[in-house]
Each structure stands twice: as structure tokens, then as C-alpha cells.
PDB file of the backbone (N, CA, C, O) and the ligand in Angstrom, with CONECT records:
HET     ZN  A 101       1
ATOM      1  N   UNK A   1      -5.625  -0.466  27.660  1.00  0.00           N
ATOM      2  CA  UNK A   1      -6.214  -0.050  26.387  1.00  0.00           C
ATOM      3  C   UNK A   1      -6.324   1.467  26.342  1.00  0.00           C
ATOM      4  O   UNK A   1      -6.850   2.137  27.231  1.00  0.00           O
ATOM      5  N   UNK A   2      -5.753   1.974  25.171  1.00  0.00           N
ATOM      6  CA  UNK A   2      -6.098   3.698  25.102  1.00  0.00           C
ATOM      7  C   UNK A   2      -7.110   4.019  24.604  1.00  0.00           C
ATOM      8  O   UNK A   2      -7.612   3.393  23.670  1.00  0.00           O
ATOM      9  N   UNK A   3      -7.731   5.302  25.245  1.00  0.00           N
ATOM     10  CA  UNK A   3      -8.890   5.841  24.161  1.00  0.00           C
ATOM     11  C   UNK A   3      -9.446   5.522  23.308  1.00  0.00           C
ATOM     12  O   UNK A   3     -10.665   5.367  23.379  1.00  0.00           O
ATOM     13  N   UNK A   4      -8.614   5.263  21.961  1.00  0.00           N
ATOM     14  CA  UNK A   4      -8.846   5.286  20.534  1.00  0.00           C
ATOM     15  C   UNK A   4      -8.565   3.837  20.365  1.00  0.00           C
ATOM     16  O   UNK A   4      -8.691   3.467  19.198  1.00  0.00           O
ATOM     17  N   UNK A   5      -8.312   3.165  20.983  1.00  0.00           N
ATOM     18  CA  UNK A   5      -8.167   1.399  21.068  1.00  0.00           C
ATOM     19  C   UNK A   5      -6.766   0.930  19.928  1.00  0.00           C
ATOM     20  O   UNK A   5      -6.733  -0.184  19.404  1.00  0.00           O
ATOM     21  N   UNK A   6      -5.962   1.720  19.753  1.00  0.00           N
ATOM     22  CA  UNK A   6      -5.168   1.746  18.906  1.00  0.00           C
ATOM     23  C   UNK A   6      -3.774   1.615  19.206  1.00  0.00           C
ATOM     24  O   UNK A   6      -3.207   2.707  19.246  1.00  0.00           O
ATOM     25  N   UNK A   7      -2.796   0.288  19.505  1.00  0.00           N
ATOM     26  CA  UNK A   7      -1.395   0.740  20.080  1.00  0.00           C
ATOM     27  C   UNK A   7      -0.156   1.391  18.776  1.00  0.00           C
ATOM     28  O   UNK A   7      -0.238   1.368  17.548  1.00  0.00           O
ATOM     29  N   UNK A   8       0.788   1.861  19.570  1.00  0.00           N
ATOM     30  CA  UNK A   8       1.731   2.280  18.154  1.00  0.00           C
ATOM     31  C   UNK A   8       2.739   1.417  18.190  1.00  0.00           C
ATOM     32  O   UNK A   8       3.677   1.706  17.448  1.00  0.00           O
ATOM     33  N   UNK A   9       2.911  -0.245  19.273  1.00  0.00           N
ATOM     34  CA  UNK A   9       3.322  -1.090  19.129  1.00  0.00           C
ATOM     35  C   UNK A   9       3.731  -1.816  17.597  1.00  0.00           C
ATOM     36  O   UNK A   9       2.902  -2.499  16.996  1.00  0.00           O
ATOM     37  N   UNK A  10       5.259  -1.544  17.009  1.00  0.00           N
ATOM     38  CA  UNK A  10       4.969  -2.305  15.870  1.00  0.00           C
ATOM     39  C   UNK A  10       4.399  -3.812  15.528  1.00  0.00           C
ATOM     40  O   UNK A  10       4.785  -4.849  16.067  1.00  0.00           O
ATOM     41  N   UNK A  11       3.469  -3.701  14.588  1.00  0.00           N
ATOM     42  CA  UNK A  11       2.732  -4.954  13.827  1.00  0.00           C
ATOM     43  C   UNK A  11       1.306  -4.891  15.020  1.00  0.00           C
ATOM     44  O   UNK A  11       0.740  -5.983  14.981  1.00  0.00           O
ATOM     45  N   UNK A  12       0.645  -3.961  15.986  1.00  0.00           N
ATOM     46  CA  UNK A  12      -0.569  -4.152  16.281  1.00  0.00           C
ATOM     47  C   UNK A  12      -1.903  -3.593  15.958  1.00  0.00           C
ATOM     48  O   UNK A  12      -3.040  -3.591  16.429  1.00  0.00           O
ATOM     49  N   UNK A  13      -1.049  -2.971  14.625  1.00  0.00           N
ATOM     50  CA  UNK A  13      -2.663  -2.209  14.183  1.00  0.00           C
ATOM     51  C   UNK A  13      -1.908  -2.679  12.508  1.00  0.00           C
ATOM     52  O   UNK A  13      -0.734  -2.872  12.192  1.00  0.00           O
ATOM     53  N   UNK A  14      -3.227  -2.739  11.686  1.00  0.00           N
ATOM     54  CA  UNK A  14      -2.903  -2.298  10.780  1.00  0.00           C
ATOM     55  C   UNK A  14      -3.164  -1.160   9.425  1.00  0.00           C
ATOM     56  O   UNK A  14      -3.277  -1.210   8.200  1.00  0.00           O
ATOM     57  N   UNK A  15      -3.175  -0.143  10.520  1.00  0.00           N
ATOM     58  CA  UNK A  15      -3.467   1.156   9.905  1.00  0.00           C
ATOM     59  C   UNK A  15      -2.145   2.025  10.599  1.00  0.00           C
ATOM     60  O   UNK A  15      -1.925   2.639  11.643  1.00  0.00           O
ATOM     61  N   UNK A  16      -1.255   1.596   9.063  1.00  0.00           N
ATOM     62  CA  UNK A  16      -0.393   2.275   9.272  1.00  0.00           C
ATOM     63  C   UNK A  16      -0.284   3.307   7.824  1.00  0.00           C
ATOM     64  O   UNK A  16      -1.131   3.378   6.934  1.00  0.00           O
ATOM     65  N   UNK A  17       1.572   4.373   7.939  1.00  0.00           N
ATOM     66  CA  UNK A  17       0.889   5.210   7.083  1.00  0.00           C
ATOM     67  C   UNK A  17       1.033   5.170   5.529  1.00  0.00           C
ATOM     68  O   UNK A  17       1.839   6.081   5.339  1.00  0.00           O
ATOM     69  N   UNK A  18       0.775   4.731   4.501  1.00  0.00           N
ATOM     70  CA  UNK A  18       0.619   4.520   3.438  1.00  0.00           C
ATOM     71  C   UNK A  18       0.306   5.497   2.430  1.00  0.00           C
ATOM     72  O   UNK A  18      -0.818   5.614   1.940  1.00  0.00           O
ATOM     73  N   UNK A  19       1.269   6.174   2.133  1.00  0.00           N
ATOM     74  CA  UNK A  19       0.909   7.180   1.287  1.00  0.00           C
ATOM     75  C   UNK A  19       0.612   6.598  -0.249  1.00  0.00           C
ATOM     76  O   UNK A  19       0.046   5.505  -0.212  1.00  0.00           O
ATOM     77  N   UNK A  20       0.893   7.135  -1.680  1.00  0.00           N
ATOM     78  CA  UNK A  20       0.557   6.620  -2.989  1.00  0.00           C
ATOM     79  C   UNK A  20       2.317   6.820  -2.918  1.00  0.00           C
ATOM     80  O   UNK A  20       3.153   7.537  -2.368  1.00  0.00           O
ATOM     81  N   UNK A  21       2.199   5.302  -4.170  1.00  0.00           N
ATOM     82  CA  UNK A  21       3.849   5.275  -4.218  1.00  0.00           C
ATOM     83  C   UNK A  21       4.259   6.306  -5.503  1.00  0.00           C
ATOM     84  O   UNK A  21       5.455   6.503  -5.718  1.00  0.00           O
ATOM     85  N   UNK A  22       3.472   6.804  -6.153  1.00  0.00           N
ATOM     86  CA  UNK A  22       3.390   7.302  -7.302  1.00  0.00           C
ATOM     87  C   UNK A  22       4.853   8.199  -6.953  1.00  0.00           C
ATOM     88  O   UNK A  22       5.080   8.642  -5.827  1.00  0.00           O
ATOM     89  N   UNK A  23       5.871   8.390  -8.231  1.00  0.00           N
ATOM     90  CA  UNK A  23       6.710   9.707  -7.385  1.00  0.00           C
ATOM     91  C   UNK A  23       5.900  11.425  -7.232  1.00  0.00           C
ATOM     92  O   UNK A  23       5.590  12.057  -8.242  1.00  0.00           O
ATOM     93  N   UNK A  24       5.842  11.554  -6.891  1.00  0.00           N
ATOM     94  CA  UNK A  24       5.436  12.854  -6.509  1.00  0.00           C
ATOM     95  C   UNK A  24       4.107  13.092  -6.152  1.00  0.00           C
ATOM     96  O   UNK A  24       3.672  14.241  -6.231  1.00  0.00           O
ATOM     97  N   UNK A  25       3.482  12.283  -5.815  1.00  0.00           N
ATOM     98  CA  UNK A  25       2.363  12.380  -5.570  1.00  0.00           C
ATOM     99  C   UNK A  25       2.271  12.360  -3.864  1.00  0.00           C
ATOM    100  O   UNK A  25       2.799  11.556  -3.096  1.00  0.00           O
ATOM    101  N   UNK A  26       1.564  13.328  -3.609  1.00  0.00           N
ATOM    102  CA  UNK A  26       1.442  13.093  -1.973  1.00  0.00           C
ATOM    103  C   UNK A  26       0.510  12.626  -1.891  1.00  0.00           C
ATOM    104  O   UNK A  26       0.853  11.871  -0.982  1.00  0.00           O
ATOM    105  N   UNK A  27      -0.859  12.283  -2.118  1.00  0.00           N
ATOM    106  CA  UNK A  27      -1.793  11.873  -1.982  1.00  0.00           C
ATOM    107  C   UNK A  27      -1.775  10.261  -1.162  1.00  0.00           C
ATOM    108  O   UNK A  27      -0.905   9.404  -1.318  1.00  0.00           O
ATOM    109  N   UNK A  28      -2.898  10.170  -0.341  1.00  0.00           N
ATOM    110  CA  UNK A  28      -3.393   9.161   0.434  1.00  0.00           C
ATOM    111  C   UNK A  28      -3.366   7.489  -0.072  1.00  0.00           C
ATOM    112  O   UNK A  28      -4.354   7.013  -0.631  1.00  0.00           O
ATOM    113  N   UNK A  29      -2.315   6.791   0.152  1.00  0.00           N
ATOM    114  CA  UNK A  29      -2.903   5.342  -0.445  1.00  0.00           C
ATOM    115  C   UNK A  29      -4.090   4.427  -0.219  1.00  0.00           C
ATOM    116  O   UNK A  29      -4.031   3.329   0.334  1.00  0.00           O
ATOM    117  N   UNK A  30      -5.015   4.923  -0.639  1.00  0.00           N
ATOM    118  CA  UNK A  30      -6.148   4.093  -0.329  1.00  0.00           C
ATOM    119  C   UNK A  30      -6.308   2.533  -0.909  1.00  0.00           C
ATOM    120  O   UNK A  30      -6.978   1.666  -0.349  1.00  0.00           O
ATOM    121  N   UNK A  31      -5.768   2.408  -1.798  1.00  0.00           N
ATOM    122  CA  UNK A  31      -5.817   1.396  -3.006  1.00  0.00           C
ATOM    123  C   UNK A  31      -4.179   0.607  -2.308  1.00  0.00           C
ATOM    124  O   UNK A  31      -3.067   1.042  -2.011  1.00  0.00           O
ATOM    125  N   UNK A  32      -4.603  -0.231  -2.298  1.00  0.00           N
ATOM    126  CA  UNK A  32      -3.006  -1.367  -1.658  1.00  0.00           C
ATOM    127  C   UNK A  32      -3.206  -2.613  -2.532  1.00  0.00           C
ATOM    128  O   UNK A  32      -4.221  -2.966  -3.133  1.00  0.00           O
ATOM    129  N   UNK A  33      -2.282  -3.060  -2.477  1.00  0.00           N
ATOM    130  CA  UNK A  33      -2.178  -4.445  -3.079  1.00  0.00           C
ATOM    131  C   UNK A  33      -0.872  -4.967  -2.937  1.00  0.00           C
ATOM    132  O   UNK A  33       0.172  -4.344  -2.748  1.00  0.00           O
ATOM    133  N   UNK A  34      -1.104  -6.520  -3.080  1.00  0.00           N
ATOM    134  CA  UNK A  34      -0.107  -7.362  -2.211  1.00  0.00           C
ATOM    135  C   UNK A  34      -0.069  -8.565  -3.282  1.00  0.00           C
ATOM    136  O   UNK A  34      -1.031  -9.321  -3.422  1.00  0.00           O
ATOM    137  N   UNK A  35       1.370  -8.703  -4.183  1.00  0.00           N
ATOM    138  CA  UNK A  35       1.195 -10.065  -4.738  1.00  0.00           C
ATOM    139  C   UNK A  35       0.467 -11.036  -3.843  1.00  0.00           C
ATOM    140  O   UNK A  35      -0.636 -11.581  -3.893  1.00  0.00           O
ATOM    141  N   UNK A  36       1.430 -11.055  -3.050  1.00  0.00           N
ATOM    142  CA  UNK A  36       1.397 -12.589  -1.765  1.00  0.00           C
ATOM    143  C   UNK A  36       1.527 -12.038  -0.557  1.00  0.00           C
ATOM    144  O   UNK A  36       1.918 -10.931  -0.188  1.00  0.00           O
ATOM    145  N   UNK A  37       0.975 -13.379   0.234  1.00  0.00           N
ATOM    146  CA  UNK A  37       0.883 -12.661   1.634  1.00  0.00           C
ATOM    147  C   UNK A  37       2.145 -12.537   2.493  1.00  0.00           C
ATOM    148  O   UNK A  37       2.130 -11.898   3.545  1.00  0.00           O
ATOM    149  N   UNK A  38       3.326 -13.207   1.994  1.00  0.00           N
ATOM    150  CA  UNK A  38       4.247 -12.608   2.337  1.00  0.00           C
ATOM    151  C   UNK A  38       4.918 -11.183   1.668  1.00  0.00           C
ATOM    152  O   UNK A  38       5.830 -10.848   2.424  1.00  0.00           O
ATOM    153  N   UNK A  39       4.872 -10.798   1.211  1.00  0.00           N
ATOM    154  CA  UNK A  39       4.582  -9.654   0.503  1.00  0.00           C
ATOM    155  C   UNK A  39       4.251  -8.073   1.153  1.00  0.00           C
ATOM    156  O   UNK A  39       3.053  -8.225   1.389  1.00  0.00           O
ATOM    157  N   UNK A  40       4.516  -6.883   1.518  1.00  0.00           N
ATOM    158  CA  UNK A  40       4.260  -6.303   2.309  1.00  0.00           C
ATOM    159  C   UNK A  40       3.753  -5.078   0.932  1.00  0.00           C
ATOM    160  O   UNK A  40       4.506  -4.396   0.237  1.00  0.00           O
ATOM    161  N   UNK A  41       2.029  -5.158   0.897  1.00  0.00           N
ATOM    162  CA  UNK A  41       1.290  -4.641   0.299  1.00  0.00           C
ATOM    163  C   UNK A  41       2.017  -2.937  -0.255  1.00  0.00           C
ATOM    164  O   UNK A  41       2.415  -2.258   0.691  1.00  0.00           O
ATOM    165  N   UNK A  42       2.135  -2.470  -1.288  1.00  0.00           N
ATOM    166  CA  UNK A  42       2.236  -1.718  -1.869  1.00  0.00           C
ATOM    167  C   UNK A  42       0.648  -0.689  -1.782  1.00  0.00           C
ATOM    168  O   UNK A  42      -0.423  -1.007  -1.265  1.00  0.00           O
ATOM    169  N   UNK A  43       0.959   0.364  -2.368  1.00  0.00           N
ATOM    170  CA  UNK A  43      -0.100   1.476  -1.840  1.00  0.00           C
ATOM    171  C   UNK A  43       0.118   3.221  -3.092  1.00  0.00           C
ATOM    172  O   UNK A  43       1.062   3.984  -3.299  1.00  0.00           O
ATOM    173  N   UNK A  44      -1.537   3.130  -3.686  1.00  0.00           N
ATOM    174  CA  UNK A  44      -1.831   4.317  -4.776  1.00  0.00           C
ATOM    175  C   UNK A  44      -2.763   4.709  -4.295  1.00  0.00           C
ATOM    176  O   UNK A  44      -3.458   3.913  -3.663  1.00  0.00           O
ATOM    177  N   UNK A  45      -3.161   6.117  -4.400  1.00  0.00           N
ATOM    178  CA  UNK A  45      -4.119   6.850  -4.718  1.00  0.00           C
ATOM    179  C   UNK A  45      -4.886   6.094  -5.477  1.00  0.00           C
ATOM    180  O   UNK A  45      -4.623   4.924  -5.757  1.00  0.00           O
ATOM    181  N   UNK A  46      -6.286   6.970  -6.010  1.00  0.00           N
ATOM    182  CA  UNK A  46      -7.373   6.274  -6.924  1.00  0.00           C
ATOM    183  C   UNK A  46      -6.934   6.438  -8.266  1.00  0.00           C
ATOM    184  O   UNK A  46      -7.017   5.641  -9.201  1.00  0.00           O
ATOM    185  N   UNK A  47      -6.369   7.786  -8.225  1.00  0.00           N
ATOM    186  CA  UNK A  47      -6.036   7.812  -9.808  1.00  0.00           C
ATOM    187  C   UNK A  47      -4.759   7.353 -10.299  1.00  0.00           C
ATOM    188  O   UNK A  47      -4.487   7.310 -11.499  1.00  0.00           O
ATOM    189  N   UNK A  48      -3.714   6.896  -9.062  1.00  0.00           N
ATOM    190  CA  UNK A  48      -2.471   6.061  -9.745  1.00  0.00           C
ATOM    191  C   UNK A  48      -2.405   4.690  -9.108  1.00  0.00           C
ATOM    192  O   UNK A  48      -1.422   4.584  -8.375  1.00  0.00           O
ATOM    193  N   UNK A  49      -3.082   3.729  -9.166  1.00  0.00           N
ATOM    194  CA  UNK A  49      -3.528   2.553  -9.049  1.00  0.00           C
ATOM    195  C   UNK A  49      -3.989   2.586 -10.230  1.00  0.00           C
ATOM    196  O   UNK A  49      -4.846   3.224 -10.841  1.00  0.00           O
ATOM    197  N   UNK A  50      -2.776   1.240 -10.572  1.00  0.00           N
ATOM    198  CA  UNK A  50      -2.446   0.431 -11.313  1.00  0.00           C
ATOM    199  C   UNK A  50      -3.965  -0.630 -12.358  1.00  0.00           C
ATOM    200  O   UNK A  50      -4.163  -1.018 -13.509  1.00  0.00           O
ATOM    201  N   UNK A  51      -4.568  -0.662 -11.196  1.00  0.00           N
ATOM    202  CA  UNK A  51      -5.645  -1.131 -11.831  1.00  0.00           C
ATOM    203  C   UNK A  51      -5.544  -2.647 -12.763  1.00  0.00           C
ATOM    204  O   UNK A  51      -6.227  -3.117 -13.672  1.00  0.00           O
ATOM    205  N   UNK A  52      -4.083  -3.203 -11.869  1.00  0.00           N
ATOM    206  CA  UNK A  52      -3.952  -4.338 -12.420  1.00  0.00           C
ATOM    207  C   UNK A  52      -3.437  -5.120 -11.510  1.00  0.00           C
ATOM    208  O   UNK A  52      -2.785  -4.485 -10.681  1.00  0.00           O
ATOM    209  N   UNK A  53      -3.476  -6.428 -11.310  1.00  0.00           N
ATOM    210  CA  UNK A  53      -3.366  -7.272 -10.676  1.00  0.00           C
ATOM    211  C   UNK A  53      -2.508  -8.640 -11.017  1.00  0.00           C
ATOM    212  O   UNK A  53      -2.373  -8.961 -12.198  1.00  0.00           O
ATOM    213  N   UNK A  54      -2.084  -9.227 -10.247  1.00  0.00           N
ATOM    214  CA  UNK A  54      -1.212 -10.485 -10.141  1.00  0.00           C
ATOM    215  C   UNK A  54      -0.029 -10.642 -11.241  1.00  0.00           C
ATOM    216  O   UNK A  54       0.706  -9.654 -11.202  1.00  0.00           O
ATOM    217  N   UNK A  55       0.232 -11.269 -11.879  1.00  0.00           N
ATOM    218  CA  UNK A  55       1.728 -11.622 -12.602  1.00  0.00           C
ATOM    219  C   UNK A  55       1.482  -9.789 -13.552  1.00  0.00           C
ATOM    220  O   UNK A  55       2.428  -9.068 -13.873  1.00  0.00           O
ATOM    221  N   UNK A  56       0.357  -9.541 -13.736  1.00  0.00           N
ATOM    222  CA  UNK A  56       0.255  -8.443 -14.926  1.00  0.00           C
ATOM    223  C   UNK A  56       1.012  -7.218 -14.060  1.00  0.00           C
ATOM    224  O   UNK A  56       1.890  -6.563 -14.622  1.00  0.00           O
ATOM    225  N   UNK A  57       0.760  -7.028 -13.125  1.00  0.00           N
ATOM    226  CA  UNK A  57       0.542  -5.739 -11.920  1.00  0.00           C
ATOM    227  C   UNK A  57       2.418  -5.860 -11.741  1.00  0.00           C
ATOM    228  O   UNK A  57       3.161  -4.913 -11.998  1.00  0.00           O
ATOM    229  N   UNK A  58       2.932  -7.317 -11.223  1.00  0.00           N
ATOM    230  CA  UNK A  58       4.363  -7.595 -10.888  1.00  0.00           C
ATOM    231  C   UNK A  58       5.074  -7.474 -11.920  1.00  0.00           C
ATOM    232  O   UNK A  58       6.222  -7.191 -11.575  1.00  0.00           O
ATOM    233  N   UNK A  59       4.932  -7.570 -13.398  1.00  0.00           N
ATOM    234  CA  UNK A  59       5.995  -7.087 -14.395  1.00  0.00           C
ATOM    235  C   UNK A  59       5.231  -5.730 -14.938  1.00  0.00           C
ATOM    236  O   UNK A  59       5.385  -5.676 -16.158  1.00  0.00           O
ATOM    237  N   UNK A  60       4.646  -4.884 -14.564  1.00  0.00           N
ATOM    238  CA  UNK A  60       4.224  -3.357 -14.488  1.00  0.00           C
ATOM    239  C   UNK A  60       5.541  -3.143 -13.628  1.00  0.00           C
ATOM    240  O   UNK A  60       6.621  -3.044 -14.210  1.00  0.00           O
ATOM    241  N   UNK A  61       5.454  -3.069 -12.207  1.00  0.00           N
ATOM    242  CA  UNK A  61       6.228  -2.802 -11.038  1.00  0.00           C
ATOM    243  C   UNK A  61       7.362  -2.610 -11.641  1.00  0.00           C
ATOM    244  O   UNK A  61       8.009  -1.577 -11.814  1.00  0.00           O
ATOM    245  N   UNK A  62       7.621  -4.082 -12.058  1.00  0.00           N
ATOM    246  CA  UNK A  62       9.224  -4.433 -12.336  1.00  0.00           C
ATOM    247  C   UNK A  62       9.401  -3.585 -13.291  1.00  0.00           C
ATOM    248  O   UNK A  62      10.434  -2.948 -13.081  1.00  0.00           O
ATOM    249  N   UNK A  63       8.729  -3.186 -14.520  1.00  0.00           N
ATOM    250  CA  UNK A  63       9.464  -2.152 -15.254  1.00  0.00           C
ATOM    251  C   UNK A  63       9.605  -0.907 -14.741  1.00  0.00           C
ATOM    252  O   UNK A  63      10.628  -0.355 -15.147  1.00  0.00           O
ATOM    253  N   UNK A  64       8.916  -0.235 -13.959  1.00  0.00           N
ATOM    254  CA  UNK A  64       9.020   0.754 -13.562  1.00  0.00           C
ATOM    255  C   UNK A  64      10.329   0.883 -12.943  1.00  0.00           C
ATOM    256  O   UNK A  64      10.920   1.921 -13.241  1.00  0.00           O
ATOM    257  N   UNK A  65      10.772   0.295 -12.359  1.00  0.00           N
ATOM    258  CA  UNK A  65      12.145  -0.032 -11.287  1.00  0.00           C
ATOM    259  C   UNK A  65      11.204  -0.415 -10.141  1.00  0.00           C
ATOM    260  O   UNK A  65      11.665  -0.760  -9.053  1.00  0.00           O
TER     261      UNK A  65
HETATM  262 ZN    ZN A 101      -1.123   9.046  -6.499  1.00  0.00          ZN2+
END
């Protein structure tokens, strides 16, 4: 076990790095969301989160490209 109890083994932490998908935005993804749990959660800032959820949130996405 290291220090910080944290391996960089892929899939043993899950704090990995997630920025905002926004384009140009560098900012921190704090805000994630995941249709389904197969699904590998998507990730905004506070102010570009979507602020919408399930079938509404997935044809948002989809128009965007
Ligand atoms: Zn952002």
C-alpha cells in the first residue's frame, strides 16, 4: 500500500482525470453523469452541466455530435 492509499493500476481507483467536456473549457469536471452503468460517465464543470438527465440529457449529447 502507498502513502496516499491510491494505486495508478488501471480500474483501481476511481478518481481519475476528468476534465469538463465542454470544447474549450479547461475547467475541472466535477459534475459526471452516466446514462447506464455500462456507460463510462461523461464529465462538466458547474456551469456547463447540462443539468439534464436520462433520455432528455442523451438526445442533448446526440445533437451536439
Ligand atoms: Zn466547463
Amino acid at each position: 500500500m502507498s502513502i496516499d492509499g491510491h494505486s495508478s493500476a488501471p480500474g483501481a481507483s476511481i478518481h481519475v482525470n476528468h476534465w469538463c467536456e465542454h470544447e474549450g473549457c479547461k475547467q475541472w469536471g466535477c459534475y459526471g453523469h452516466s446514462p447506464r452503468k455500462d456507460v463510462p460517465a461523461r464529465w462538466w464543470c458547474a456551469e456547463h452541466f447540462p443539468h439534464k438527465f436520462g433520455a432528455e440529457l442523451e438526445a442533448e449529447l446526440k445533437a451536439r455530435g
